[in-house]
N, C-alpha and C positions, 0 to 999 in steps of 0.2 A: 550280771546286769549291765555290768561298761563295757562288755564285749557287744551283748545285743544295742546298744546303744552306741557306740563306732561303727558297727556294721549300716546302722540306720543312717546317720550320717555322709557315708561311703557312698550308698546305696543313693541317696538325695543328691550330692553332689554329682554324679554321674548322668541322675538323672537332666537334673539344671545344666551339665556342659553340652549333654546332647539338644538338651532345648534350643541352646543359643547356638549351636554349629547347625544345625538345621532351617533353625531361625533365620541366619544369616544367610544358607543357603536359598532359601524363600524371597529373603530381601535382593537377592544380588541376578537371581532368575527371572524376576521384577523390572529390575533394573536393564538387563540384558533384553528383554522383549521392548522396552521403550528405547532402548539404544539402538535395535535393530530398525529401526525405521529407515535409516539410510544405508542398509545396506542393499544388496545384489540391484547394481545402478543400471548395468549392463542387462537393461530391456530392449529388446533385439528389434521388437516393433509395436506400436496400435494394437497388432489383433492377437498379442499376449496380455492386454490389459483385457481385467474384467472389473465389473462392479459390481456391488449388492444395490446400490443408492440407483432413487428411483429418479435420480435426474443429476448428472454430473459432467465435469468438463474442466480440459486445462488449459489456458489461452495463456500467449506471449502478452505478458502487461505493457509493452510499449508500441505491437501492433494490432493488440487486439486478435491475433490469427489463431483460430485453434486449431492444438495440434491432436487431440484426442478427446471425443465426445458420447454422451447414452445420452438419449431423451434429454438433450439440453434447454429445449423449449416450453419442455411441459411446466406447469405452474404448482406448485406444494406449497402448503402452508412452509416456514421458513425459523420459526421461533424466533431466537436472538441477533437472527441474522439480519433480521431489521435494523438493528440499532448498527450498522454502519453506516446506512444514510444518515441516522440521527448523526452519527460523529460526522460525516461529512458536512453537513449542513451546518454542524458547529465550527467546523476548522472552516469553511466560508465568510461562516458570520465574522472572525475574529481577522481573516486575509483584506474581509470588505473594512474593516475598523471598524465595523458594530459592535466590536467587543474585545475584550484582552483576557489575556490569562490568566493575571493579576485581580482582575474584576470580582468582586465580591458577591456571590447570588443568595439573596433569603430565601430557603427554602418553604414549598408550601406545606401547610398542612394534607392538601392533594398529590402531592410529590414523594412527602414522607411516609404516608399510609400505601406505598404501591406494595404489591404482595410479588413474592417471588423469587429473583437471586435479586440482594440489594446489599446495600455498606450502611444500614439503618441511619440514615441522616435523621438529623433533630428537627422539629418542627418549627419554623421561623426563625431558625440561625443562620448565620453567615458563612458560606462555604467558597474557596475562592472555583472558577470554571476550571484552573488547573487540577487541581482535587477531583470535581466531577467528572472531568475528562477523561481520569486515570482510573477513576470508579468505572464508568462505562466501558473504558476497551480493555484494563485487567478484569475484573471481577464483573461485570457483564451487570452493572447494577441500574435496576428499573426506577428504583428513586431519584437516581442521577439524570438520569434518561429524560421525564419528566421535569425536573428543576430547569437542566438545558432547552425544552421545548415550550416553555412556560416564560421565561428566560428572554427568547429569540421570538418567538411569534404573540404572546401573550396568553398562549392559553394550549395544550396539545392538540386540539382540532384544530388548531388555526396552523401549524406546525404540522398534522398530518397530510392537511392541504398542500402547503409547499415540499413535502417528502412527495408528493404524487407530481408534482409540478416536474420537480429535479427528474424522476423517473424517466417522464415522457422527456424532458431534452437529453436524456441518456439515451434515445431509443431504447426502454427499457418495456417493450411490446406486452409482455405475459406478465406486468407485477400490479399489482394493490396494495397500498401500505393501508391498515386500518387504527394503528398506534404506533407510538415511538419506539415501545419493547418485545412488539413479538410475543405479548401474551398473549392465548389463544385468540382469536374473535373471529368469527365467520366475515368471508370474503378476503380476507387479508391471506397474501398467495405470493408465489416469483418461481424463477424457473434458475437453475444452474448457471445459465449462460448471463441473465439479468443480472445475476447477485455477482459474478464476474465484471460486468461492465461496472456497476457504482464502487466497486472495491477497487477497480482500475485508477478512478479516481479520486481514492480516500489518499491511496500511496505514494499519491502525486503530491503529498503535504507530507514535507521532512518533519514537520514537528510532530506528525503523531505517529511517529519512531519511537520519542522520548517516552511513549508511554507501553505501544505494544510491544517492545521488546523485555519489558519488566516483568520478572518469573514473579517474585517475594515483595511485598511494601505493606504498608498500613498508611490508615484515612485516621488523622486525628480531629475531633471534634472539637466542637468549640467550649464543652462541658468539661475536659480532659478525656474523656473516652477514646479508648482506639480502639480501632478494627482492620485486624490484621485481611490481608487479600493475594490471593495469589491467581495467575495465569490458567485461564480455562483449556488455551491452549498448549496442550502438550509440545507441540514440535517447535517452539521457539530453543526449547532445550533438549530437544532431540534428532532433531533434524538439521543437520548442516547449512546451514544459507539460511533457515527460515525464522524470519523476524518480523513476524506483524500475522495474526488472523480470527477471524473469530466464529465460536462455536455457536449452537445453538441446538436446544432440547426442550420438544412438548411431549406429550405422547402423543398426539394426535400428528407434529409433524414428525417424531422418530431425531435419530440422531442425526446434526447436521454440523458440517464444516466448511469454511469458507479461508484459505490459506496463501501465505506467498513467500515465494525462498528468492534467495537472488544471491547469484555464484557465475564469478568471471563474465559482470556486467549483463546476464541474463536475467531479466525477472520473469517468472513466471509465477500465476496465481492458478489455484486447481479449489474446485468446489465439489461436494456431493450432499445430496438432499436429501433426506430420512432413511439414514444406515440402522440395521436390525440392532450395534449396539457402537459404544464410545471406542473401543479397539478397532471395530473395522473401519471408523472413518478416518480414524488418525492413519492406520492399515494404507487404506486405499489411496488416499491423499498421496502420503511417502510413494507410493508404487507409478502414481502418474507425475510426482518430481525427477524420481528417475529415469522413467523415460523420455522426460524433457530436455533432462541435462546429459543424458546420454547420448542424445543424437539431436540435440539441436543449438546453433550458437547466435548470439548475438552481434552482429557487425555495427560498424557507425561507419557510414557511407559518408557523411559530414559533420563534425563535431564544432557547435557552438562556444567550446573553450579556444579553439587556435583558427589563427587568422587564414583566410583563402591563400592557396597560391599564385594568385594572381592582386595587383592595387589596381585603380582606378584613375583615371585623369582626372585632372582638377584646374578649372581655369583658375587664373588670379591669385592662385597661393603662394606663399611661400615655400610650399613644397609641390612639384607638380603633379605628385599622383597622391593616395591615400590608402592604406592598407583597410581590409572590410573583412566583417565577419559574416558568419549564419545567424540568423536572428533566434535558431534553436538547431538541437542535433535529431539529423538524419539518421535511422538504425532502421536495420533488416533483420528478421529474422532469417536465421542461413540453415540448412541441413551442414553437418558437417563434411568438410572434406570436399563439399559442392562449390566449384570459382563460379564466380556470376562476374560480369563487366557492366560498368556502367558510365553514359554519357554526361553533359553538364552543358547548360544553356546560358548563359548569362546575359540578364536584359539590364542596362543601364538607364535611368532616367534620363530625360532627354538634356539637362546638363546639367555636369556637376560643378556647382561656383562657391569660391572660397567669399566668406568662412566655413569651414565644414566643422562640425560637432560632434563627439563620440557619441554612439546610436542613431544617428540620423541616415534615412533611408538613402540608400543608393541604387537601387534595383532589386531584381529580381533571379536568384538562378532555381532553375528547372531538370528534376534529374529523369533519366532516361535511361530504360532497359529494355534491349530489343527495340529498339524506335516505340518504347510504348513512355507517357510520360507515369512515373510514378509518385512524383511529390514537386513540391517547388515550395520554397524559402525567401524571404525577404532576407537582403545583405543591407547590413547596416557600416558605418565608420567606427574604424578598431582605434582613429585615433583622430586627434584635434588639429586641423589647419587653418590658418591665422591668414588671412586676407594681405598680399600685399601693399606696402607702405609707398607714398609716393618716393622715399628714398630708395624701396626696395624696384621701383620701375626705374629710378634714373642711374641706379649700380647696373641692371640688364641692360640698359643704352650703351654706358660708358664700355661696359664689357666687351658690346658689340663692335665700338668704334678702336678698339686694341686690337681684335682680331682683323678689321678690313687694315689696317697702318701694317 
């Protein structure tokens, strides 16, 4: 009987090591397919890229150029991809000082009862917009969603109004916002190349870095309740460069992703609209990051951190000329391995007189490729000149009357 009963034993543990070696093989194969996302970069061109997504497109985020597109215009429902305007319209609200981070929002009893993915807020608690911020771009929460548009407009139609507003000065041609979250509702639509444009400029606000780069956190309550949340999107943690984008999923619009990687000063954002399932869009995405950064580079033809090669003359100063910056930086999207040349114009106001003030206008330069004009920049003073003293006029005289002796 101790024999058949060792045997049993044997026989069970064998069983359970194979479980867990298998197990772990499952787990780490897992792993390997979501790691594979940035692999084989070396996309040779465009017409190896294919999509399942019935509206997709990767565009340089700082010129807007795209470099590979399907049906970027046509219009699909969008789910959660709504609520990037919502955050954008929030990180306005807080740049105009309508509101801070810090700021504490009672939520509604219409905010808290939203159905869907949410961080179940309490109904008429104090939640700070930091919190909700990080509810909406990690965990894609519709309660949050709501609080914020409730919040900022006083009510979400008043808030879906100015979501339609922002659109149109987006040139944003093919979109309807008909709520803040992208739950289903007839008429409510955009198109790949739209949801590109408003994301171009969600990313243009450093601060909500602070939140989409976050895989793991929890929302604590005002009750003590937490609720743990984690990143809808995958390729923050699987994709090289990529830190910030957001998903979205109805059945009616299919799977959707809206993404941005940035490697060696390139950002690029890649979108696709109703993929048959949640692997092909992260899939497809990864495949049009690659051939972005494969074969395309970002230049800065003028950078807004360092002063011109060139100062400026200054009547009346103490110093006679004045060192000038870009009033923002110039970048090109480059092919690789492509030299391009470029001209420079610089238009000086018609005169420059001391005192001169760091930021203050000094002209204009105007850049040029192929005699064609491609941009032009306001130049501002990199530095402060102080008005000569009438001491400082009668030291230039005396100076002058050493050299004629």
């Amino acid at each position: 009987m101790r024999k058949n009963f060792s045997v049993f034993f044997i026989a069970l543990a064998f069983i359970l090591s194979c479980s867990v070696f298998f197990g772990y093989a499952m787990v780490n194969k897992a792993f390997a397919y979501e790691y594979s996302y940035e692999k084989n970069e070396k996309a040779a061109s465009a017409t190896n890229l294919k999509t399942s997504a019935k509206s997709a497109v990767i565009v340089d985020a700082d010129t807007g150029t795209i470099l590979y597109s399907s049906n970027e215009n046509a219009a699909y429902p969008i789910a959660s991809m709504c609520k990037i305007m919502t955050l954008l319209l929030s990180f306005e609200s807080i740049d105009s000082g309508e509101m801070s981070f810090e700021e504490k929002i009672v939520v509604s009893e219409n905010a808290a009862g939203m159905g869907g993915s949410q961080v179940f807020l309490e109904a008429n608690a104090e939640y700070s917009v930091n919190d909700l911020l990080k509810s909406i771009t990690v965990a894609s929460a519709n309660d949050a969603c709501v609080a914020m548009a409730e919040r900022i407009c006083g009510s979400e139609d008043a808030f879906v109004e100015k979501m339609n507003e922002r659109a149109k000065s987006l040139g944003m041609e093919n979109t309807v916002f008909v709520n803040c979250t992208g739950l289903p509702k007839s008429d409510q639509h955009s198109s790949a190349l739209d949801v590109s444009k408003m994301f171009g400029e969600l990313v243009k606000h450093k601060d909500y870095f602070r939140f989409s780069s976050i895989w793991m956190d929890e929302i604590n309550h005002p009750k003590g309740r937490v609720t743990e949340i984690s990143n809808t999107n995958k390729l923050i943690r699987f994709y090289k460069g990529c830190d910030c984008g957001k998903t979205g999923y109805t059945s009616e619009a299919g799977h959707c992703l809206c993404a941005s990687a940035l490697r060696d000063g390139l950002r690029l954002i890649s979108v696709v609209i109703s993929e048959p399932d949640s692997k092909t869009r992260f899939k497809e995405v990864s495949e049009m990051f690659n051939y972005g950064f494969a074969n395309f580079e970002s230049k800065t033809v003028i950078s807004a951190e360092t002063p011109l090669d060139f100062e400026v003359a200054v009547n009346n100063g103490k110093k006679s000329s004045v060192s000038v910056l870009s009033d923002r930086s110039v970048k090109i999207l480059n092919k690789k391995n492509e030299k391009r040349v470029f001209e420079f114009d610089f238009i000086a106001k018609t005169k420059v007189k001391a005192p001169v003030t760091v930021g203050e206008f000094i002209g204009t330069l105007d850049v040029y490729e192929n005699g064609i004009k491609i941009d032009s920049v306001s130049v501002t003073a990199a530095e402060n000149i102080d008005a000569k003293t009438y001491f400082d006029i009668l030291s230039d005289v005396t100076a002058k009357w050493s050299v004629v002796s």
